[in-house]
C-alpha positions in Angstrom: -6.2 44.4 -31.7 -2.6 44.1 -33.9 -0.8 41.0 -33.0 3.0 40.9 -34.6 4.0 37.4 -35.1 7.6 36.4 -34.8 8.4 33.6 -37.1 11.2 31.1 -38.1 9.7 30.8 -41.7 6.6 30.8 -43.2 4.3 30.8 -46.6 5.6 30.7 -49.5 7.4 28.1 -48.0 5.1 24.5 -47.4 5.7 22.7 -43.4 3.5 21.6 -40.7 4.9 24.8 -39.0 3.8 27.3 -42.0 0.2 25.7 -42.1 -0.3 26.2 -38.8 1.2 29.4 -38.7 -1.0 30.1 -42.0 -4.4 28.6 -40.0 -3.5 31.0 -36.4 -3.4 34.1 -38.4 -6.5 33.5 -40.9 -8.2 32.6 -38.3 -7.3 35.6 -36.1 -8.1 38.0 -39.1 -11.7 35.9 -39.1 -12.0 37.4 -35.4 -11.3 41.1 -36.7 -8.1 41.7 -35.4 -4.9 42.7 -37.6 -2.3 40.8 -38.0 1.5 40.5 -39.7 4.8 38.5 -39.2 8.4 38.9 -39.4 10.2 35.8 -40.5 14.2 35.2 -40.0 17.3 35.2 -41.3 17.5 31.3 -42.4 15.0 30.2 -45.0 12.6 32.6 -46.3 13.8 34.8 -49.3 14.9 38.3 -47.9 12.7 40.3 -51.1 9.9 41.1 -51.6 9.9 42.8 -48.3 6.7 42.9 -46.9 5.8 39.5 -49.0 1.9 39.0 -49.4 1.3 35.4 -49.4 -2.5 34.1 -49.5 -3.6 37.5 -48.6 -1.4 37.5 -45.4 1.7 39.9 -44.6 5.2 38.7 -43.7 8.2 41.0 -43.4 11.5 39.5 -44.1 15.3 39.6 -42.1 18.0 39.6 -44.6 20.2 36.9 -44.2 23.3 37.1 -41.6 27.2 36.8 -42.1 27.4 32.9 -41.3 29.7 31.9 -37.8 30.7 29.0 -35.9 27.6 28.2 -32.9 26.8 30.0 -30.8 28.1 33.5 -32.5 26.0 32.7 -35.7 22.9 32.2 -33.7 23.3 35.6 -31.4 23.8 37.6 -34.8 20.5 35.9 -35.9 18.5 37.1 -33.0 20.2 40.4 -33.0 19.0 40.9 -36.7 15.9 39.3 -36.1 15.0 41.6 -32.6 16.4 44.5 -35.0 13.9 43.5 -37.8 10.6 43.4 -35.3 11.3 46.4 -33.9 11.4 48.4 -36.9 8.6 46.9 -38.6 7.1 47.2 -34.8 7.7 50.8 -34.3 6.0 51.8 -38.1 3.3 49.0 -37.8 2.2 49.8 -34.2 1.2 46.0 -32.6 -0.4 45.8 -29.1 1.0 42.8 -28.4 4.5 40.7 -30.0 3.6 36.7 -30.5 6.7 34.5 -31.3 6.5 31.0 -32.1 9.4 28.6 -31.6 12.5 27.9 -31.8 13.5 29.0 -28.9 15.8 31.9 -30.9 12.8 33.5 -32.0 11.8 33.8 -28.4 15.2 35.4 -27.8 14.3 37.9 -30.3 11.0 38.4 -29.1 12.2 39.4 -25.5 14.7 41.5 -26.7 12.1 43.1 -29.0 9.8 43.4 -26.1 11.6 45.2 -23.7 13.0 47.7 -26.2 9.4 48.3 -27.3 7.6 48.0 -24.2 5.1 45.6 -25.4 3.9 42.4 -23.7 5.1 39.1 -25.3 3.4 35.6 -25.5 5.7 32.9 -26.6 4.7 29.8 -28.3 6.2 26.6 -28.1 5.3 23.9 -31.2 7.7 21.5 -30.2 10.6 21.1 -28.2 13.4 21.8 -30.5 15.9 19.9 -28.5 14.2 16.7 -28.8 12.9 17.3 -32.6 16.7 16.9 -33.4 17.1 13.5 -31.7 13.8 12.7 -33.3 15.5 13.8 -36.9 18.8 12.0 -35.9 20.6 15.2 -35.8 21.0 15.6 -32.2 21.7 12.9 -29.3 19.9 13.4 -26.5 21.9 15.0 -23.2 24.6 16.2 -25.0 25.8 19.6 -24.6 23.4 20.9 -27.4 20.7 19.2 -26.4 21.1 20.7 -22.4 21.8 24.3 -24.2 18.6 24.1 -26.4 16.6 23.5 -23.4 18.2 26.0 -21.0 17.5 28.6 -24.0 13.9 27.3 -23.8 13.5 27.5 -19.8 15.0 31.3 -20.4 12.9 32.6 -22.7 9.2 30.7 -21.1 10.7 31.9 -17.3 10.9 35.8 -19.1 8.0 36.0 -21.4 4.5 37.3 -20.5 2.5 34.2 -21.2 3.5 30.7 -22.0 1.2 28.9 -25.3 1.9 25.2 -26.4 -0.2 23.0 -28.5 -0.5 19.8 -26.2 -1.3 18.8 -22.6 2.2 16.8 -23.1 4.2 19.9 -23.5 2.4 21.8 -21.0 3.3 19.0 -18.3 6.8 19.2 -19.2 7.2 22.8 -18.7 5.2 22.6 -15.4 7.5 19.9 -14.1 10.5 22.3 -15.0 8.9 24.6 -12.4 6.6 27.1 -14.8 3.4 27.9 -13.2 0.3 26.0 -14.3 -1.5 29.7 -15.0 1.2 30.7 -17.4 0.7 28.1 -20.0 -2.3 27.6 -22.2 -2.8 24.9 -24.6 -4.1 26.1 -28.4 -4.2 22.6 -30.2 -3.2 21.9 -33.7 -6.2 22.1 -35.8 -7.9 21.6 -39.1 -9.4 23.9 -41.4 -12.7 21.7 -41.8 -13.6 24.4 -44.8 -10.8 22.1 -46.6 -11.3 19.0 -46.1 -14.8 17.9 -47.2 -16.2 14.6 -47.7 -13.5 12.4 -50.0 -14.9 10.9 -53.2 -14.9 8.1 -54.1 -12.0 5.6 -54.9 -10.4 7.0 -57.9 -10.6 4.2 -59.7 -8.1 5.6 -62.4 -5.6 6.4 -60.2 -5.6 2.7 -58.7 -5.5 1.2 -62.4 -2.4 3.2 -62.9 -0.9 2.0 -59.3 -2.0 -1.3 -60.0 -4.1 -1.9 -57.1 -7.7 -2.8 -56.3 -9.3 -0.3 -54.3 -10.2 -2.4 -51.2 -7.5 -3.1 -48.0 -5.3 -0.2 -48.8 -3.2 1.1 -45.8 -1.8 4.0 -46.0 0.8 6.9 -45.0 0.8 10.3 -45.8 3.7 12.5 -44.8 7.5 12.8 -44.5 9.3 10.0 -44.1 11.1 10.4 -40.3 12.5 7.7 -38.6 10.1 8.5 -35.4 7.3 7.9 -37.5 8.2 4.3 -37.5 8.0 3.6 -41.1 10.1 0.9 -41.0 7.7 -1.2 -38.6 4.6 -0.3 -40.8 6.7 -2.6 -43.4 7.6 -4.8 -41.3 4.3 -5.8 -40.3 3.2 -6.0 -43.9 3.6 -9.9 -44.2 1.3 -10.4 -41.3 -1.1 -8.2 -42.9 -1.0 -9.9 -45.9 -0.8 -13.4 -44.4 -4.6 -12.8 -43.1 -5.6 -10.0 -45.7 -3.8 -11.4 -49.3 -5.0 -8.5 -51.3 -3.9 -5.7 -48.8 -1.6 -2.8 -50.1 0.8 -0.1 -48.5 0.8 3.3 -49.7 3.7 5.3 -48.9 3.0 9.1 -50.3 5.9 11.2 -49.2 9.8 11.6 -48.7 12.2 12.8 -46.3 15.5 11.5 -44.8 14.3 7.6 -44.4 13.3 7.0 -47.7 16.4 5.2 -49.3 16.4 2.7 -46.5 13.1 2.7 -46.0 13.1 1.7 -50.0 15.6 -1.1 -49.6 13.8 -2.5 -46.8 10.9 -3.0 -48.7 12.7 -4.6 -51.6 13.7 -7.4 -49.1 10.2 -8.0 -48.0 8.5 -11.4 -49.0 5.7 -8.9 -50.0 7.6 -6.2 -51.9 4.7 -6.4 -54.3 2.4 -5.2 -51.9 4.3 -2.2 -50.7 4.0 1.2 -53.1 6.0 4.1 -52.8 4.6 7.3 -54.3 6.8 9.8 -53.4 5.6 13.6 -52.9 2.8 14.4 -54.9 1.1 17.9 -55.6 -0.9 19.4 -52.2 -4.0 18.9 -55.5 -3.2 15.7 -55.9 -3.2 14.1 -52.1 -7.2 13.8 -51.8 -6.7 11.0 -55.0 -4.8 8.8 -52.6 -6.9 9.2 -49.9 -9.7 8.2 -52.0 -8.4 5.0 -52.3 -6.9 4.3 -48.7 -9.1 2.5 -45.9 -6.9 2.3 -42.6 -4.4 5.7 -42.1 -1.4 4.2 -40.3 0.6 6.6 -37.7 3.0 3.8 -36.1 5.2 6.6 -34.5 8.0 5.1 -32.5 8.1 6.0 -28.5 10.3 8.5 -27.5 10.0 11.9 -25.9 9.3 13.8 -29.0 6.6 11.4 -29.8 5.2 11.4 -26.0 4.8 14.9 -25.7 3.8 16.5 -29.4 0.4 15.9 -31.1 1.1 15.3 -34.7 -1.5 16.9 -37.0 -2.2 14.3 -40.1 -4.2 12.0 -37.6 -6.5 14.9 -37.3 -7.1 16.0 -40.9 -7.3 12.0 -41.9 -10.5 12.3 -39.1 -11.8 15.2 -40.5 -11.8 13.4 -43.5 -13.9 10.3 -42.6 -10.6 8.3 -42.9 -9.8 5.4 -40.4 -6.9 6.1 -38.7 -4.4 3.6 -36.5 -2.0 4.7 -34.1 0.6 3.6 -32.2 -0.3 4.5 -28.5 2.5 7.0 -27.5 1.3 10.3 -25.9 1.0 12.4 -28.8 -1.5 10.0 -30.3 -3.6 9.3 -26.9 -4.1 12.9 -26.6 -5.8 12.7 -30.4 -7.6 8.9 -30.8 -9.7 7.2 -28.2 -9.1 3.2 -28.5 -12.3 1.6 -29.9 -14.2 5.2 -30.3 -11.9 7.7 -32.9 -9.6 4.9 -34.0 -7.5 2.5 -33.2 -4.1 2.1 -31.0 -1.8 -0.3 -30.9 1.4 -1.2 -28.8 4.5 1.3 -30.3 7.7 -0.5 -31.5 5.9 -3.4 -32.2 5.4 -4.6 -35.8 3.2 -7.8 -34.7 0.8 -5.9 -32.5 0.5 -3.2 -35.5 -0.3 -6.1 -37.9 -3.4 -7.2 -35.5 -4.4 -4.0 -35.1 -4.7 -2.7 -38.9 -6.0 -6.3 -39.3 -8.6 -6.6 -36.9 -9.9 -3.4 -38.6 -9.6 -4.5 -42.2 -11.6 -7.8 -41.1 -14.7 -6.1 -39.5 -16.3 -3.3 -41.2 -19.8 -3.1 -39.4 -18.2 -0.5 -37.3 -16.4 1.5 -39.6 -19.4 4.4 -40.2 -19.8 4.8 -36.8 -16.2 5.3 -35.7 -15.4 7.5 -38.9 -18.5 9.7 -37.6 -17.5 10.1 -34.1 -13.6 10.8 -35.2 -15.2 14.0 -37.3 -17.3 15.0 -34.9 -13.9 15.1 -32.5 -12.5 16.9 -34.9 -15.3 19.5 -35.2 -15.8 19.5 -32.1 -12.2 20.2 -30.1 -9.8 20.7 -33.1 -11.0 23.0 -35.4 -9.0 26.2 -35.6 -11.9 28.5 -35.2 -12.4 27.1 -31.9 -8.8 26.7 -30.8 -7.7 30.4 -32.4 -10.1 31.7 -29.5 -8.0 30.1 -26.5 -5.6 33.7 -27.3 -8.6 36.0 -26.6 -8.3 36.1 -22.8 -4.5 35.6 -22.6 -4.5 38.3 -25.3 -6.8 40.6 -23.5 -5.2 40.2 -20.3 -1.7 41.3 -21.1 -3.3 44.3 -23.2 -5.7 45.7 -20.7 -3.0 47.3 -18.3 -2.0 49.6 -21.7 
C-alpha cells in the first residue's frame, strides 16, 4: 500500500504537528506500506526537493507570489493541488492522506478528483478556534465562520473523515457528518523514546539553585490557553503549605514577557524559574528533577475539544501529571487513577490540587504505574497507526 501525505510543514522543522506527522508515517513504514509527503508553500524550504529527513521523504511547493486573503490562500492550494499531482502521477499512491489546515484539504480534493484517487482527510485541530486560542483570531468573526465553513467543505467532500479526539469527532457529528465517516487515531507516544528517567540531576539543580524535592513543572510553549499565568498565581499557596516548592518553566512562546513580569511581582518570585527552550537532548535533565507536571489549560473550545500530547509523554515517563479538568484533559487523566484534575481558571483549586499531591506520596508509585500502563496501553502509536488499516483498506478495495 503507498499512502501520499499532504502536509502543511513538516521535519526539518520541530512542532507538535511534525512529530506527529513524523510518528504516523514511521509507524506506517513499521507496518510495510510506502510512504511520502508533499509539504506547502509557507514554511518548509522549497530545496532540496524530495528532502530526506530521518530516513523519511517530503517533496516541497515553492513558495507563491504573496496576495491580500482569500486570493493568497487559493494560489496556495492551486500550487499545492499542482505539486501532489505531479509527484502523484510519477510516485503512483493508492490512496491521498491530507492533514489539516483545512487548505490542505482543499488541495487534497482537488488532487483527488484530478487523479482519481480516494482521499482521507485529517483534522488535528480546529484551525479556527487554534487562532482564538493564540489570540490571533476572535471567535465569530468573519474569519472564524470562513475557516469553519472551509472545514465543513472539505470533511462533507472527502472520502473518510480522521481526528485525534472523541471531542472533535462530536463536533463534526453535531455539524451533521455521519458517525461512520469519522474515526478517531489519538495522539501518541513513541514509548521506544521515552524510557525510564534517571535520576535527579543533581548538577543540573546545583546550577538552578534548587533542591531536588517539590519541583512543579511545565514543559512546552508558552500559550495563553495553557493558563500559565494561573500556574503562577497559585504559587504562593503552594509555597504557603510546601516552603521549599519550585516552578519550572522550560519553554517560550508568545506569553513569555508577561508571563515573566508577572512572576517578578510575585511574593515568591524566588521560587518561580524560567528556563527558556532548551535542546530536545537536554529536556530529560529537567524532568529528572520535576515531581508534579502541571497542564492548567484554561477552558475554552480549543481546550474542550483537542487532546494535548505532553500530558501523555510526562505518563509515559513515570511523571505525575495535574490537569486542569477541561475536555482535552478528561479524555487523557482519570481523577485519582492517571493523575490529578482540578477546577480550570482557578488558581486556588490548582494550588490544593498540586498540594495535596506534594503532601502525600504513598500513592505516587501506584498512580505513575497505572498512567504508563495507559499510555501503553491506548496511546502508543503502534497501536493508534493501525486505526487507518480498515478505513485504508476500505477506500482501496473498489480499485
Amino acid at each position: 500500500m503507498k499512502i501520499l501525505h499532504i502536509l502543511d510543514h513538516s521535519l526539518p522543522i520541530h512542532s507538535g504537528y511534525t512529530f506527529r506527522t513524523r510518528a504516523i508515517l514511521k509507524s506506517q513504514i513499521a507496518m510495510g506500506w510506502e510512504v511520502a509527503g508533499v509539504t506547502g508553500p509557507r514554511y518548509n524550504k522549497p530545496d532540496p526537493d524530495p528532502e530526506i529527513e530521518e530516513g523519511l521523504t517530503f517533496y516541497r511547493t515553492a513558495p507563491v507570489k504573496k496576495a491580500i486573503a482569500p486570493f493568497g490562500e487559493l494560489r496556495e492550494v492551486k500550487a499545492l493541488a499542482d505539486r501532489v499531482i505531479a509527484v502523484a502521477r510519477e510516485w503512483k499512491p493508492d490512496l491521498l492522506h491530507a492533514h489539516s489546515p483545512a487548505l490542505d484539504g482543499l488541495a487534497g480534493l482537488r488532487a483527488a478528483k484530478a487523479l482519481k484517487l480516494p482521499l482521507v482527510y485529517e483534522i488535528r485541530a480546529f484551525w479556527e478556534d487554534a487562532a482564538v486560542g493564540n489570540g490571533t483570531g476572535t471567535e465569530g468573526s468573519a474569519i472564524y465562520r470562513l475557516t469553519r465553513a472551509v472545514e465543513s467543505h472539505v470533511v462533507k467532500n472527502a472520502d473518510a473523515v480522521a481526528v485525534i479526539c472523541e471531542g472533535l469527532k462530536g463536533d463534526l457529528i453535531a455539524r451533521g457528518t455521519p458517525a461512520n465517516k469519522v474515526m478517531v487515531s489519538p495522539n501518541g507516544v513513541d514509548l521506544e523514546l521515552f524510557g525510564e528517567i534517571p535520576p535527579p540531576d543533581l548538577d543540573l539543580a546545583a546550577k538552578l539553585g534548587i533542591e531536588p524535592g517539590d519541583i512543579i513543572g511545565f514543559i512546552g510553549s508558552f500559550y495563553d490557553y495553557e493558563g500559565l499565568d494561573d500556574l503562577i498565581a497559585a504559587m504562593p499557596m503552594i509555597v504557603a503549605r510546601r516552603p521549599k516548592a519550585q516552578l519550572l518553566l522550560v519553554g517560550g512562546g508568545p506569553m513569555e514577557a508577561a508571563l515573566k513580569t508577572q512572576a517578578e511581582a510575585s511574593g515568591v518570585a524566588a521560587n518561580i524559574h524560567f528556563i527558556g527552550r532548551v535542546p530536545h537532548t537536554e529536556v530529560e535533565r529537567y524532568y529528572s528533577l520535576i515531581d508534579v507536571l502541571a497542564y492548567p489549560r484554561k477552558s475554552m473550545r480549543l481546550t474542550d475539544l483537542v487532546t494535548p500530547l505532553k500530558p501523555l509523554e510526562a505518563m509515559a515517563q513515570r511523571r505525575l501529571v495535574a490537569a486542569s479538568d477541561v475536555g482535552g484533559h478528561k479524555e487523557l487523566i482519570e481523577d485519582g487513577v492517571t493523575g490529578t484534575l482540578f477546577a480550570a481558571d482557578d488558581p486556588a483549586a490548582l494550588a490544593k490540587s498540586v498540594a495535596d499531591m506534594l503532601d502525600d506520596r504513598s500513592g505516587w508509585e501506584a498512580m505513575r504505574d497505572r498512567g504508563r500502563a495507559f499510555v501503553e496501553r491506548e496511546r502508543n502509536w503502534g497501536v493508534n497507526v493501525a486505526r487507518y488499516r480498515p478505513v485504508y483498506e476500505k477506500l482501496i478495495g473498489p480499485r
